[in-house]
PDBQT receptor file of N, H, CA, C and O in Angstrom, charges set to zero:
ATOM      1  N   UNK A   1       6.003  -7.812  -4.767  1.00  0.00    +0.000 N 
ATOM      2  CA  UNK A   1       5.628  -9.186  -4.549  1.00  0.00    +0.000 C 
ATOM      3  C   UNK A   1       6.095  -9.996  -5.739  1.00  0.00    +0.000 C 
ATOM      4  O   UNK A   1       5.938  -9.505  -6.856  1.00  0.00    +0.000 OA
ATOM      5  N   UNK A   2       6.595 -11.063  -5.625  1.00  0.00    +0.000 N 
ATOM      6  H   UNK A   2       6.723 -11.462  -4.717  1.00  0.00    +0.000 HD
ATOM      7  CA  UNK A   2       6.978 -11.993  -6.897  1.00  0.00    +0.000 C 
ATOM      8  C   UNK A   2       6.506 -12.397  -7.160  1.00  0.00    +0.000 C 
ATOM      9  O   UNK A   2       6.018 -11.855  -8.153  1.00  0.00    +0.000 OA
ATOM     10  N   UNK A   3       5.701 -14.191  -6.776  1.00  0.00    +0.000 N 
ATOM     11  H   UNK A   3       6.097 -14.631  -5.969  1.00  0.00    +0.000 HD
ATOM     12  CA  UNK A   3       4.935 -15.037  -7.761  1.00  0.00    +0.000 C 
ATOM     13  C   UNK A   3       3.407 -14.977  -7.193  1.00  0.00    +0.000 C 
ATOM     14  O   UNK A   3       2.444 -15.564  -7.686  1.00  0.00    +0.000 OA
ATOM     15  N   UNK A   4       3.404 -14.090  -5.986  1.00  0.00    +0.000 N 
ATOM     16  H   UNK A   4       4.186 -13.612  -5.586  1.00  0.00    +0.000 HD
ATOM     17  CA  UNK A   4       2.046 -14.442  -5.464  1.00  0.00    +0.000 C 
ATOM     18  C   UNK A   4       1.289 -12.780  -5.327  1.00  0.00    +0.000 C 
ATOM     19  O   UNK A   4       1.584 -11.711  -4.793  1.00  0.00    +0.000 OA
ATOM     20  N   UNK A   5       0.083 -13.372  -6.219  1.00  0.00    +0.000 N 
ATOM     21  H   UNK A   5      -0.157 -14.240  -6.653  1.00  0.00    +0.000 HD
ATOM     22  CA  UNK A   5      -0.835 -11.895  -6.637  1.00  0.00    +0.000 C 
ATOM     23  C   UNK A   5      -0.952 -11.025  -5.529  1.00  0.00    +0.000 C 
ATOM     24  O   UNK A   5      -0.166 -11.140  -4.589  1.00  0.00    +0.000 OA
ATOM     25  N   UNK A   6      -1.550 -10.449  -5.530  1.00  0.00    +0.000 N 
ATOM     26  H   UNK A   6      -2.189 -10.356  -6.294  1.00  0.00    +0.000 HD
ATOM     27  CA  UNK A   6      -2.362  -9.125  -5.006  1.00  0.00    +0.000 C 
ATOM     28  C   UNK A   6      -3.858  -9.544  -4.321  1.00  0.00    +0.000 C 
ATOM     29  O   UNK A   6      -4.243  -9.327  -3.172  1.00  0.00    +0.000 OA
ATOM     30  N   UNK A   7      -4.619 -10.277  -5.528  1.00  0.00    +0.000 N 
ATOM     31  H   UNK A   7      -4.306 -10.453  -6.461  1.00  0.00    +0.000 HD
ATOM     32  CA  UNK A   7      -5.425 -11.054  -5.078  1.00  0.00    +0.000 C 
ATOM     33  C   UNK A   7      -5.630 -12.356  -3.805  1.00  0.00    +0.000 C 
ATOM     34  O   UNK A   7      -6.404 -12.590  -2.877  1.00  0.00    +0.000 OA
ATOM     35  N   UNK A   8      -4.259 -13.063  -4.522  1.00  0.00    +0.000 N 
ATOM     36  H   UNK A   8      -3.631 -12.873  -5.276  1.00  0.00    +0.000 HD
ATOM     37  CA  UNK A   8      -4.170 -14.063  -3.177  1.00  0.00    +0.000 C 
ATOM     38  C   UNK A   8      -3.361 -13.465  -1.719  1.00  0.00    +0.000 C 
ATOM     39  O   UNK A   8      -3.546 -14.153  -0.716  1.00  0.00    +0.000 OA
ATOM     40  N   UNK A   9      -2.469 -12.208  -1.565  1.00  0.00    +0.000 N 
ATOM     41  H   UNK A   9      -2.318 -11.648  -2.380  1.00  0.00    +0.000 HD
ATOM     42  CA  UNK A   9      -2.690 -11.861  -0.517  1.00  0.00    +0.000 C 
ATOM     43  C   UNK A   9      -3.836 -10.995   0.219  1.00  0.00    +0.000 C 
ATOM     44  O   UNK A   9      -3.562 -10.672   1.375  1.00  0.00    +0.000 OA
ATOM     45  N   UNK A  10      -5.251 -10.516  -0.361  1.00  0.00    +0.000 N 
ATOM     46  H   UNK A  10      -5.474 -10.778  -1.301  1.00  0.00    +0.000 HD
ATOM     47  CA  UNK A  10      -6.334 -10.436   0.212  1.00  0.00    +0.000 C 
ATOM     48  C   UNK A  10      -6.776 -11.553   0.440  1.00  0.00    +0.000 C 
ATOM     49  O   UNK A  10      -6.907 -11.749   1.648  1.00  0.00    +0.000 OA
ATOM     50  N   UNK A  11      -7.126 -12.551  -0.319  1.00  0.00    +0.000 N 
ATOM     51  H   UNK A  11      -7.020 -12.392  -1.300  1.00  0.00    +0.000 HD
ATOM     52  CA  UNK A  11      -7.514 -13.513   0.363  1.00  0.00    +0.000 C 
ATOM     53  C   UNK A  11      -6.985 -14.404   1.302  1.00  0.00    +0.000 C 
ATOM     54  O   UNK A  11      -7.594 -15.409   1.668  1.00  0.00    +0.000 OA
ATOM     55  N   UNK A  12      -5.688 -14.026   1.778  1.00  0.00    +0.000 N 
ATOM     56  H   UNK A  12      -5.193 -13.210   1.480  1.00  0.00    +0.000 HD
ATOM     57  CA  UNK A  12      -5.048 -14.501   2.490  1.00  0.00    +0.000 C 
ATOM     58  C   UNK A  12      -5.603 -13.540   4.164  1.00  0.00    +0.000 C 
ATOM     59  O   UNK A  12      -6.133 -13.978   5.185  1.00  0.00    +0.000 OA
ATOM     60  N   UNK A  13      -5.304 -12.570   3.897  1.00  0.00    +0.000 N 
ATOM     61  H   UNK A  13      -4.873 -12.214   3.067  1.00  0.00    +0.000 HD
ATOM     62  CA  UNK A  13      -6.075 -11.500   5.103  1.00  0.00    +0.000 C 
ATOM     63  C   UNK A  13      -7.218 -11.649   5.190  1.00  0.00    +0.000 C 
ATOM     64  O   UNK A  13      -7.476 -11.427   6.373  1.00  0.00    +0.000 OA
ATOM     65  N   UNK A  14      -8.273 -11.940   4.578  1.00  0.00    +0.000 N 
ATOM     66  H   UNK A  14      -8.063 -12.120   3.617  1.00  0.00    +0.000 HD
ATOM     67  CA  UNK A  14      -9.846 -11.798   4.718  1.00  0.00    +0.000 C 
ATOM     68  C   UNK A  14      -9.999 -13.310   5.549  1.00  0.00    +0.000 C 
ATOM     69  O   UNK A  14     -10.846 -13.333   6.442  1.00  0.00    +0.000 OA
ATOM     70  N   UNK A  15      -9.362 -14.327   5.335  1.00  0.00    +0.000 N 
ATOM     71  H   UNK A  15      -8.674 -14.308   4.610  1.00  0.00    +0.000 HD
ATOM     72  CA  UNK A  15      -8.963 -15.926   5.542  1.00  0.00    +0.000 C 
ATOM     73  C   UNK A  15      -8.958 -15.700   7.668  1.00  0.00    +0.000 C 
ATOM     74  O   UNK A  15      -9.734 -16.016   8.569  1.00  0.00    +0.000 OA
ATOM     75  N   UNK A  16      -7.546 -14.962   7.580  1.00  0.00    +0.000 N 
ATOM     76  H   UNK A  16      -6.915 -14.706   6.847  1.00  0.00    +0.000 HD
ATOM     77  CA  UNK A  16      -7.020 -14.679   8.682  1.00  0.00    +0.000 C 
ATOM     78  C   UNK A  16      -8.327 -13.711   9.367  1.00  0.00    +0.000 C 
ATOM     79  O   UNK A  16      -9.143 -14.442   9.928  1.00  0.00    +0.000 OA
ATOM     80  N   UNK A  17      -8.584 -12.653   9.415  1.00  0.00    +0.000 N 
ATOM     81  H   UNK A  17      -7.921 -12.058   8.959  1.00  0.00    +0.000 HD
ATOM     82  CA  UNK A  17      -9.515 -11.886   9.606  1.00  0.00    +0.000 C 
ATOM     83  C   UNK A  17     -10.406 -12.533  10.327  1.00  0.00    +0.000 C 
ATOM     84  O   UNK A  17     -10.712 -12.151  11.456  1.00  0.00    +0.000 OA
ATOM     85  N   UNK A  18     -11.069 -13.880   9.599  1.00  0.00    +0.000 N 
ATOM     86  H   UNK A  18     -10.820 -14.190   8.682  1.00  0.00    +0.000 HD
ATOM     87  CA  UNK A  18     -12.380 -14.041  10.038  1.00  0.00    +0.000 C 
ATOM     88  C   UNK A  18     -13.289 -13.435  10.177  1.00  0.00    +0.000 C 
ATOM     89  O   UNK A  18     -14.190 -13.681  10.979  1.00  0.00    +0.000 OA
ATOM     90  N   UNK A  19     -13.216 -12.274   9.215  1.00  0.00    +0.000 N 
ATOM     91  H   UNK A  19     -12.484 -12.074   8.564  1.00  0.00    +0.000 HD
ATOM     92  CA  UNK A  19     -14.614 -11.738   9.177  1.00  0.00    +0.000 C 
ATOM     93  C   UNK A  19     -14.538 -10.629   8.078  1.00  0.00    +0.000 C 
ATOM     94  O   UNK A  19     -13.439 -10.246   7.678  1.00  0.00    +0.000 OA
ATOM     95  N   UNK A  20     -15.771 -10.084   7.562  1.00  0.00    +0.000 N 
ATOM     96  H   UNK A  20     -16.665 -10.395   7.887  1.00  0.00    +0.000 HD
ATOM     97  CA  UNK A  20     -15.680  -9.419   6.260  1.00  0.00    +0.000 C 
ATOM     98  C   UNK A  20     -14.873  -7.867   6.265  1.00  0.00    +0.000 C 
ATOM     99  O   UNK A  20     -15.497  -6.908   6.719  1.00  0.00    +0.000 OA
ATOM    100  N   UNK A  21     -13.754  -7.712   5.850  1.00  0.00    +0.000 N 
ATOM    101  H   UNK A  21     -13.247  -8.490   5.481  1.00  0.00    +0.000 HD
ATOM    102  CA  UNK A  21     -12.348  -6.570   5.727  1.00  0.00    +0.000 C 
ATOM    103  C   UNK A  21     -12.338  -6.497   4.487  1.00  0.00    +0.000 C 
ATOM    104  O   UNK A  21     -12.361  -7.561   3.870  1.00  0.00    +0.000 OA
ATOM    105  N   UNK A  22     -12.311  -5.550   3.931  1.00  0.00    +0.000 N 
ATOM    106  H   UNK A  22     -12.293  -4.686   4.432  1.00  0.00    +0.000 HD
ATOM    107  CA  UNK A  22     -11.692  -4.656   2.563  1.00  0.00    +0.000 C 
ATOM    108  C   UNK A  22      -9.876  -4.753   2.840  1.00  0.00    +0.000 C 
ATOM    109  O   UNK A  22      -9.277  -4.636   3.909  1.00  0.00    +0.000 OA
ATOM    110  N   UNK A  23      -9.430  -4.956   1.727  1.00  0.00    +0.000 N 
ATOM    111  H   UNK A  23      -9.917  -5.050   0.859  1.00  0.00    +0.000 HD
ATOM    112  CA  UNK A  23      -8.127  -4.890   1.540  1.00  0.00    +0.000 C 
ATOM    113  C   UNK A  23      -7.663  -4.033   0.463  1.00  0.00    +0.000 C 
ATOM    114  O   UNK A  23      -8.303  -4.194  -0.576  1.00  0.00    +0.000 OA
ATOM    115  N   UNK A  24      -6.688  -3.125   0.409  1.00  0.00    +0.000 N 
ATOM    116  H   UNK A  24      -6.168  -2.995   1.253  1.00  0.00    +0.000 HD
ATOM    117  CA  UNK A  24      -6.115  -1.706  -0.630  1.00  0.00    +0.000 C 
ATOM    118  C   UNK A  24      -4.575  -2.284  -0.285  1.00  0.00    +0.000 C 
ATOM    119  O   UNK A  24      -3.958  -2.633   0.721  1.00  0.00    +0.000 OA
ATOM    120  N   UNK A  25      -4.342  -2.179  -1.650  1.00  0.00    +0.000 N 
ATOM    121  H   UNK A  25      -4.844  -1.896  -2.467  1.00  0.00    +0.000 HD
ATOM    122  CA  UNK A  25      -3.129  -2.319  -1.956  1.00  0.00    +0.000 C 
ATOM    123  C   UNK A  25      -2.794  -0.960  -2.381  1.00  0.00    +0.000 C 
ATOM    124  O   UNK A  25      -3.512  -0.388  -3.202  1.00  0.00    +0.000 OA
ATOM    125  N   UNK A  26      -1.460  -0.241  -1.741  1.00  0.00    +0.000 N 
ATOM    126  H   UNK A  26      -0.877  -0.706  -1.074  1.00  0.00    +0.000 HD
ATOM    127  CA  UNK A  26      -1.734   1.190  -2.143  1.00  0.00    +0.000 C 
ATOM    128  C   UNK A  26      -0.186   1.149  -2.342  1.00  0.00    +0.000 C 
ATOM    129  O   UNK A  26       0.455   0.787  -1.356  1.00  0.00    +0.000 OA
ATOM    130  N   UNK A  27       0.408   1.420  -3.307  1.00  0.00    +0.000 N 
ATOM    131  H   UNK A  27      -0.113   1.714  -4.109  1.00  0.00    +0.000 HD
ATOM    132  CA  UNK A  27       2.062   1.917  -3.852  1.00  0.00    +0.000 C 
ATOM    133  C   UNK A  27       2.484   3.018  -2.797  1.00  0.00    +0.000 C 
ATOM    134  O   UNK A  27       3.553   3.183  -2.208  1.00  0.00    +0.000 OA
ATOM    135  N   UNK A  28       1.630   3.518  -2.765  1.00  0.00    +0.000 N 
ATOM    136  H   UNK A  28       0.762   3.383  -3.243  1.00  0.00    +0.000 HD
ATOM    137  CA  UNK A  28       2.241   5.236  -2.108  1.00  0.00    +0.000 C 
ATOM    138  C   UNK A  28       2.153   5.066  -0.298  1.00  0.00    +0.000 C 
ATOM    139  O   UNK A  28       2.547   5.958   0.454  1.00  0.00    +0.000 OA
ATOM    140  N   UNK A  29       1.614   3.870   0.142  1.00  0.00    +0.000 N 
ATOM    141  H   UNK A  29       1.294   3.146  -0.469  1.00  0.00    +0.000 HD
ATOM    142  CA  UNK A  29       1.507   3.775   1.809  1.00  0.00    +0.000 C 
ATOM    143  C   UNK A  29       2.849   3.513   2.116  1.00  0.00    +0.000 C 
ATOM    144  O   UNK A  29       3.576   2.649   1.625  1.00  0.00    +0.000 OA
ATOM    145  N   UNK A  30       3.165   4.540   3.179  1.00  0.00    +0.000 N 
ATOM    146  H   UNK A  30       2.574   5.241   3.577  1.00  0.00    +0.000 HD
ATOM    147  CA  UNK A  30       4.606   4.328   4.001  1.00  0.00    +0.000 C 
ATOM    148  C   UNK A  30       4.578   3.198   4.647  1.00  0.00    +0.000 C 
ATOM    149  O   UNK A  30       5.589   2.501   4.733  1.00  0.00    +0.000 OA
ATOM    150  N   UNK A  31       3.223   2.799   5.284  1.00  0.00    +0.000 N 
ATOM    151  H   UNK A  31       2.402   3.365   5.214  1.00  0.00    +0.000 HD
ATOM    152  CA  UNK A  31       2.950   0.948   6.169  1.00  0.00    +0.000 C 
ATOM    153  C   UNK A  31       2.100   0.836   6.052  1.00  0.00    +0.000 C 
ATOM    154  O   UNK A  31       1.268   1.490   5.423  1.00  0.00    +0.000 OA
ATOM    155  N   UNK A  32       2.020  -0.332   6.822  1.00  0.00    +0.000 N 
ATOM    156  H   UNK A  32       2.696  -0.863   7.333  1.00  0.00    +0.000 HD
ATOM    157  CA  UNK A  32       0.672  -1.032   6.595  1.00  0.00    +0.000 C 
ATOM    158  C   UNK A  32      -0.452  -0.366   7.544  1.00  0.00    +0.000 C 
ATOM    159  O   UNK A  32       0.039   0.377   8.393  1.00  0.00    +0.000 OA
ATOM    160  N   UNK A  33      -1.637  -0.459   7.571  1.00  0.00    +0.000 N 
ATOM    161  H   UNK A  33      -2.037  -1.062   6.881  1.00  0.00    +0.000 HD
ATOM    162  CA  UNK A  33      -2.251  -0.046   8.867  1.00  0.00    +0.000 C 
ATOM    163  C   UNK A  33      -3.752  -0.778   9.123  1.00  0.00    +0.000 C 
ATOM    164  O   UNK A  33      -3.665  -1.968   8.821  1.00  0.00    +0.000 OA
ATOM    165  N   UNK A  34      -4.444  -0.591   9.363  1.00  0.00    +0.000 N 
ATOM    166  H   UNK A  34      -4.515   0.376   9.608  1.00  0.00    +0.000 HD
ATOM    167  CA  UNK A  34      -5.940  -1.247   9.687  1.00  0.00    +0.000 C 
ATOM    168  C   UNK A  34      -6.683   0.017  10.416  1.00  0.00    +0.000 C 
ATOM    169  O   UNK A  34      -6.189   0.772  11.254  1.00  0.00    +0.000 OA
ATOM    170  N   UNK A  35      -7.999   0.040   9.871  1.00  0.00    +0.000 N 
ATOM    171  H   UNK A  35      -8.400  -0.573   9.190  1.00  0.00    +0.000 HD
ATOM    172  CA  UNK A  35      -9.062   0.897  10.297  1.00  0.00    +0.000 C 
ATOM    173  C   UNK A  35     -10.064  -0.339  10.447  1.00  0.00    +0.000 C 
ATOM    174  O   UNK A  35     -10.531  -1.161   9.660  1.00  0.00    +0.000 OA
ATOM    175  N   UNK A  36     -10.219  -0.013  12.283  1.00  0.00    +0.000 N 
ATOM    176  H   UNK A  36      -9.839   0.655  12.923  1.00  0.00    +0.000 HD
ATOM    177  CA  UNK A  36     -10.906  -0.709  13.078  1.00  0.00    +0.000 C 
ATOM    178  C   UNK A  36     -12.261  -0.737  12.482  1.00  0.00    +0.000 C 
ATOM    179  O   UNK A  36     -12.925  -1.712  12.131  1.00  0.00    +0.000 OA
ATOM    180  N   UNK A  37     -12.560   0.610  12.435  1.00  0.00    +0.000 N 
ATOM    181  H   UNK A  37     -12.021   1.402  12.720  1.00  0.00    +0.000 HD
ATOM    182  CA  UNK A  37     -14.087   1.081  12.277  1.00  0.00    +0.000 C 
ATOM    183  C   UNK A  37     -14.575   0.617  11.488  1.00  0.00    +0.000 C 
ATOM    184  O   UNK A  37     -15.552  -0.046  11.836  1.00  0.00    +0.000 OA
ATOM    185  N   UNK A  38     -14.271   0.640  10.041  1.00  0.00    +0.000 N 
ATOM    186  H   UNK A  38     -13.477   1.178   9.758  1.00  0.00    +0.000 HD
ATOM    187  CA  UNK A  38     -14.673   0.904   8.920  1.00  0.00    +0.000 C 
ATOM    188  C   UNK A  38     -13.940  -0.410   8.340  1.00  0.00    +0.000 C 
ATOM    189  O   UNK A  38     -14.046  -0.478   7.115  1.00  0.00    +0.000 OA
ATOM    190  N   UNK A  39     -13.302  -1.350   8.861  1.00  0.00    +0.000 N 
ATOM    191  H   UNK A  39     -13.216  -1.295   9.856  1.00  0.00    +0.000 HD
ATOM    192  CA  UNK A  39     -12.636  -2.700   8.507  1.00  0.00    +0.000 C 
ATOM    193  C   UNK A  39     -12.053  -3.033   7.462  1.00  0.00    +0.000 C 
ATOM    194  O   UNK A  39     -12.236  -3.952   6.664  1.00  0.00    +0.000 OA
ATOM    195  N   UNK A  40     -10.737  -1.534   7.578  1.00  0.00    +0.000 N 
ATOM    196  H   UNK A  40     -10.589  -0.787   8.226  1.00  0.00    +0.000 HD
ATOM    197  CA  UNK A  40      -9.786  -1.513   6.068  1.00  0.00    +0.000 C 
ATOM    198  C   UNK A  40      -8.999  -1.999   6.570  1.00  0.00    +0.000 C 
ATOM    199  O   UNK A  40      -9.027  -1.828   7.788  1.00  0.00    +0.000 OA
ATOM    200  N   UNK A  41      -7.810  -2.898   6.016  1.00  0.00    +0.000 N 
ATOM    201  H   UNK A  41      -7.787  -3.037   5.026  1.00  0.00    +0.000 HD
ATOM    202  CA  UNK A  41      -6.760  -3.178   5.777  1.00  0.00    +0.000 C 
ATOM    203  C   UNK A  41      -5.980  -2.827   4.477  1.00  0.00    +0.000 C 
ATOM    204  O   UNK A  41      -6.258  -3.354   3.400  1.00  0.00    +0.000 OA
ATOM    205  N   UNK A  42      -5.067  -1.982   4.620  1.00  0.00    +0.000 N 
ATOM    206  H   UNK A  42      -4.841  -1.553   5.495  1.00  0.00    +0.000 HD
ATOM    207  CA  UNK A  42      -4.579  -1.341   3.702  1.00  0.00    +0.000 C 
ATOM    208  C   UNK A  42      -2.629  -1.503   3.411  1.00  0.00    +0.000 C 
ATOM    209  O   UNK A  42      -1.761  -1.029   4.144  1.00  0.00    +0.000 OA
ATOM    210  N   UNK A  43      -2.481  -2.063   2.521  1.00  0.00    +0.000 N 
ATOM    211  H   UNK A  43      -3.185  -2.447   1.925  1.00  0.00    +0.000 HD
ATOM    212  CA  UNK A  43      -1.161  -2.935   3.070  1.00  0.00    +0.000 C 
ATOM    213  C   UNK A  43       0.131  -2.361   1.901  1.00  0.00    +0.000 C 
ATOM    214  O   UNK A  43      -0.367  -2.477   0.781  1.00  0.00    +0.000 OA
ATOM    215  N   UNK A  44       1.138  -1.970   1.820  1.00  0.00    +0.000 N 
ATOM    216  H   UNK A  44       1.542  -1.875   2.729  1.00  0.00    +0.000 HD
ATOM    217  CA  UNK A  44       1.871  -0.996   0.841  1.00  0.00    +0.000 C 
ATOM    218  C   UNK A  44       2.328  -1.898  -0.247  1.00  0.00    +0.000 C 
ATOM    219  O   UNK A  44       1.910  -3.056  -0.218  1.00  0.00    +0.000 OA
ATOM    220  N   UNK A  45       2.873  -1.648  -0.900  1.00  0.00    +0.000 N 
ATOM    221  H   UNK A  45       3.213  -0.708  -0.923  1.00  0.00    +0.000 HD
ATOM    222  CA  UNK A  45       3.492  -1.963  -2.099  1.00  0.00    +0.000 C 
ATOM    223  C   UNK A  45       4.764  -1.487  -2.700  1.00  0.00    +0.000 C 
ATOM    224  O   UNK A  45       4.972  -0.761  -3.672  1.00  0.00    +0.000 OA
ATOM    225  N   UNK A  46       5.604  -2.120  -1.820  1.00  0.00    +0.000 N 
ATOM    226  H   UNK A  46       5.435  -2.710  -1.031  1.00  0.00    +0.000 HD
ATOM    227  CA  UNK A  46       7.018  -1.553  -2.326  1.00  0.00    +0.000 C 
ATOM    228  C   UNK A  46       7.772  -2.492  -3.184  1.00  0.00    +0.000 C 
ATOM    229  O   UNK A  46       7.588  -3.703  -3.304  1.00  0.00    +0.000 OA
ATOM    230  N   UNK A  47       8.703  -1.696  -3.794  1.00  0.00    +0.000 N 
ATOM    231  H   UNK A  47       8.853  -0.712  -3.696  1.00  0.00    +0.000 HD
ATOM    232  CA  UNK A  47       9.561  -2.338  -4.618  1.00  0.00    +0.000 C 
ATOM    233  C   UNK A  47      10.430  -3.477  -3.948  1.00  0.00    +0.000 C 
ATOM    234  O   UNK A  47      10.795  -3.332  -2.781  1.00  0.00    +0.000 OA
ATOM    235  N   UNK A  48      10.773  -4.631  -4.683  1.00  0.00    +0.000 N 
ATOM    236  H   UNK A  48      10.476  -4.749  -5.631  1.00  0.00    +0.000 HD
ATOM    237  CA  UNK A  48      11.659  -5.612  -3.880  1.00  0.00    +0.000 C 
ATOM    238  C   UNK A  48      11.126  -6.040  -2.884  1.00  0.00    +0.000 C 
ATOM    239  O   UNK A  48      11.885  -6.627  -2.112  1.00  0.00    +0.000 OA
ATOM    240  N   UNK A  49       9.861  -5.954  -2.539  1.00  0.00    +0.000 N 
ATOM    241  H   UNK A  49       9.244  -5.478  -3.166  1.00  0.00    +0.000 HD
ATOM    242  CA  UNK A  49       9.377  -6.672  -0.993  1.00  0.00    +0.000 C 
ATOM    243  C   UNK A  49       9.228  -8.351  -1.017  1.00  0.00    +0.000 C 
ATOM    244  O   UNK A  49       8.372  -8.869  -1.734  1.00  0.00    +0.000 OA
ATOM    245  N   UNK A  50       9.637  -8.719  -0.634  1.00  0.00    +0.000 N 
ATOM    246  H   UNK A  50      10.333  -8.298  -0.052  1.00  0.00    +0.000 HD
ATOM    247  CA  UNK A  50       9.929 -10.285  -0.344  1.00  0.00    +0.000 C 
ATOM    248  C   UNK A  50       8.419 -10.216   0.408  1.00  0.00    +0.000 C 
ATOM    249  O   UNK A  50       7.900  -9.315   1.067  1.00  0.00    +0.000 OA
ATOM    250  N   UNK A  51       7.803 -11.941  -0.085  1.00  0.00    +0.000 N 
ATOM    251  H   UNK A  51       8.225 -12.673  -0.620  1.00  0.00    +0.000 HD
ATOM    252  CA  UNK A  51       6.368 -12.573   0.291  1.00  0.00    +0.000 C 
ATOM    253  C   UNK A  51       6.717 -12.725   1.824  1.00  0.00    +0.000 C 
ATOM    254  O   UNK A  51       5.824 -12.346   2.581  1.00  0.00    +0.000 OA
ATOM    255  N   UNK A  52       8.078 -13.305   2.514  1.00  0.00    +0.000 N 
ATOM    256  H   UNK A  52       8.804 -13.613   1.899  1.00  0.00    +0.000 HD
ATOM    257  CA  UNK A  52       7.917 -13.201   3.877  1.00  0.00    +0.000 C 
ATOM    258  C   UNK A  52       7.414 -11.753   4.356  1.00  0.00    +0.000 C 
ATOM    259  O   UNK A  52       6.474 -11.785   5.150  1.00  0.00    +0.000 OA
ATOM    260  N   UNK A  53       7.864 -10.589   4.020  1.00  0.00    +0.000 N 
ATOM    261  H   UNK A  53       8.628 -10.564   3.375  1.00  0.00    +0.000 HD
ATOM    262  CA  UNK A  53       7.656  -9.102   4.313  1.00  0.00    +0.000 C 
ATOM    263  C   UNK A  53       6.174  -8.912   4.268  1.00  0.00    +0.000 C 
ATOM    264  O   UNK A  53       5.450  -8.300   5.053  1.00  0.00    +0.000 OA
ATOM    265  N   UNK A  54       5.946  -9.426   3.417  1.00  0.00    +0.000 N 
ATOM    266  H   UNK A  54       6.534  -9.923   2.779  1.00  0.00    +0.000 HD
ATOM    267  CA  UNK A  54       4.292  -8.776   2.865  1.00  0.00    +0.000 C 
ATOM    268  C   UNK A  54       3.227  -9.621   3.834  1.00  0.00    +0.000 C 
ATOM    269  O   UNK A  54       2.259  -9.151   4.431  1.00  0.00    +0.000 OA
ATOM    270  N   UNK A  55       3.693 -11.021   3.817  1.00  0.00    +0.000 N 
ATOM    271  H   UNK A  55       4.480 -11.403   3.332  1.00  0.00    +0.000 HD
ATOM    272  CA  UNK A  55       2.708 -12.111   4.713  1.00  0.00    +0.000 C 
ATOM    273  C   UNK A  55       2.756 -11.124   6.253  1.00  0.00    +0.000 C 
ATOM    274  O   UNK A  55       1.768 -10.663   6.824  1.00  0.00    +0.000 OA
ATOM    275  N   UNK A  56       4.326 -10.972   6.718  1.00  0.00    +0.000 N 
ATOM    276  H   UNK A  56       5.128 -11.346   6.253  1.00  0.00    +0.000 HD
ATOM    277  CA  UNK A  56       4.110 -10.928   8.265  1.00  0.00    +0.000 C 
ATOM    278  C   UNK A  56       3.696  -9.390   8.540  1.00  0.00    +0.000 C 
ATOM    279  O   UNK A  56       3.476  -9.028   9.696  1.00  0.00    +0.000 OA
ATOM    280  N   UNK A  57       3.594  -8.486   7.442  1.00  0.00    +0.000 N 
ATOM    281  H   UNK A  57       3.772  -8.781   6.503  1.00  0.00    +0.000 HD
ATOM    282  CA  UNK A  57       2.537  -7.189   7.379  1.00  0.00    +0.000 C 
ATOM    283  C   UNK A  57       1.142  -7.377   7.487  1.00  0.00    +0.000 C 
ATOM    284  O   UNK A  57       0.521  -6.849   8.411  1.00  0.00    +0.000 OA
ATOM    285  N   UNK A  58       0.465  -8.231   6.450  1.00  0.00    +0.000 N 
ATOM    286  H   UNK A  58       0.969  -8.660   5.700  1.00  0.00    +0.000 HD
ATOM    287  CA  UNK A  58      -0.794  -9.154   6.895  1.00  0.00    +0.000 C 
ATOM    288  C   UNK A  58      -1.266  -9.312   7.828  1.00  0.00    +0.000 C 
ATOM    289  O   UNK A  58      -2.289  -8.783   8.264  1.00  0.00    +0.000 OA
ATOM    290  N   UNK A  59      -0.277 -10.437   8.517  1.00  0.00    +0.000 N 
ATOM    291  H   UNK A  59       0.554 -10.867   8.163  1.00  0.00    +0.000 HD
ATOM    292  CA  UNK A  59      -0.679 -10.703  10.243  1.00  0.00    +0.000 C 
ATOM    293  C   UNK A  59      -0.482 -10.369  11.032  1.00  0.00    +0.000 C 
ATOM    294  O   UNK A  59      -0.986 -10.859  12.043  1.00  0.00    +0.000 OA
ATOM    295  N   UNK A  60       0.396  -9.299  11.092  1.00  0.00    +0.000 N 
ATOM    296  H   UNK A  60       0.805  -8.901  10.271  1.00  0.00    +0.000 HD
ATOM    297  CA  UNK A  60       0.213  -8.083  11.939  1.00  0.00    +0.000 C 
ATOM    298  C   UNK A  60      -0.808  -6.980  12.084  1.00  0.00    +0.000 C 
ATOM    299  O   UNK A  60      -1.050  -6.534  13.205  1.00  0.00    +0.000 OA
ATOM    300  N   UNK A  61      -1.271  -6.629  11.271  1.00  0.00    +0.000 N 
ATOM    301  H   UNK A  61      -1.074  -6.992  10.360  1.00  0.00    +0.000 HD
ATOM    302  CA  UNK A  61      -2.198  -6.054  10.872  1.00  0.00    +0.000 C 
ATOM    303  C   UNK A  61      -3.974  -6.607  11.109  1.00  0.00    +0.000 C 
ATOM    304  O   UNK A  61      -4.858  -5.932  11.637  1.00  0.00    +0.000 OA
ATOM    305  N   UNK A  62      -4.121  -8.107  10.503  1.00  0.00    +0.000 N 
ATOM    306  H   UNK A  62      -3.403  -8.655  10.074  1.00  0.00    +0.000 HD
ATOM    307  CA  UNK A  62      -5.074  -8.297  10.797  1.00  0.00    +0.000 C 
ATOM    308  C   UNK A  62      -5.348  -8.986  12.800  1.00  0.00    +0.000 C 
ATOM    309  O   UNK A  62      -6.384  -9.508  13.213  1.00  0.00    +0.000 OA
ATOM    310  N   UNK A  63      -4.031  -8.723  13.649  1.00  0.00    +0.000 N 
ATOM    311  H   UNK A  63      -3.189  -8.299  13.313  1.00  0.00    +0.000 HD
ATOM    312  CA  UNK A  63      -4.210  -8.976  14.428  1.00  0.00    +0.000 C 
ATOM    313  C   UNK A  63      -4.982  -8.218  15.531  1.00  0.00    +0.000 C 
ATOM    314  O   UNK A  63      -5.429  -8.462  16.651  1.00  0.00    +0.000 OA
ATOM    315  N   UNK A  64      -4.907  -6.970  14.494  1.00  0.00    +0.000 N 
ATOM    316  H   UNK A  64      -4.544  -6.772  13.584  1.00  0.00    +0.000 HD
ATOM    317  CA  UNK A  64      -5.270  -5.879  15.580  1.00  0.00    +0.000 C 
ATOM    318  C   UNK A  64      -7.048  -5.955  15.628  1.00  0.00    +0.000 C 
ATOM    319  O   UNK A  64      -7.677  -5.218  16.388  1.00  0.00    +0.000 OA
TER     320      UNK A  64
């Protein structure tokens, strides 16, 4: 990610969400994924990922 934290993309998902989700930023996740149950959103951290990449992982994710 470049100029925009870690922080402000959870609060960007919790925003979207509409409702209370845990967010993990994890280096080592192959993708993104969401646990329904337990209301993780867990979103990767790769090298070179452009904020478009990371946003439309977000809202994909919190769509489910």
């Amino acid at each position: 990610m470049e100029q925009i934290s870690k922080n402000q993309k959870s609060q960007l998902a919790k925003l979207l969400a509409s409702e209370n989700i845990t967010v993990q930023h994890q280096p080592n996740a192959k993708t993104a994924w969401f646990d329904v149950k337990n209301r993780v959103l867990c979103l990767p951290v790769w090298r070179e990922m452009s904020n478009d990449l990371y946003d439309m992982l977000v809202v994909h994710e919190v769509g489910h």
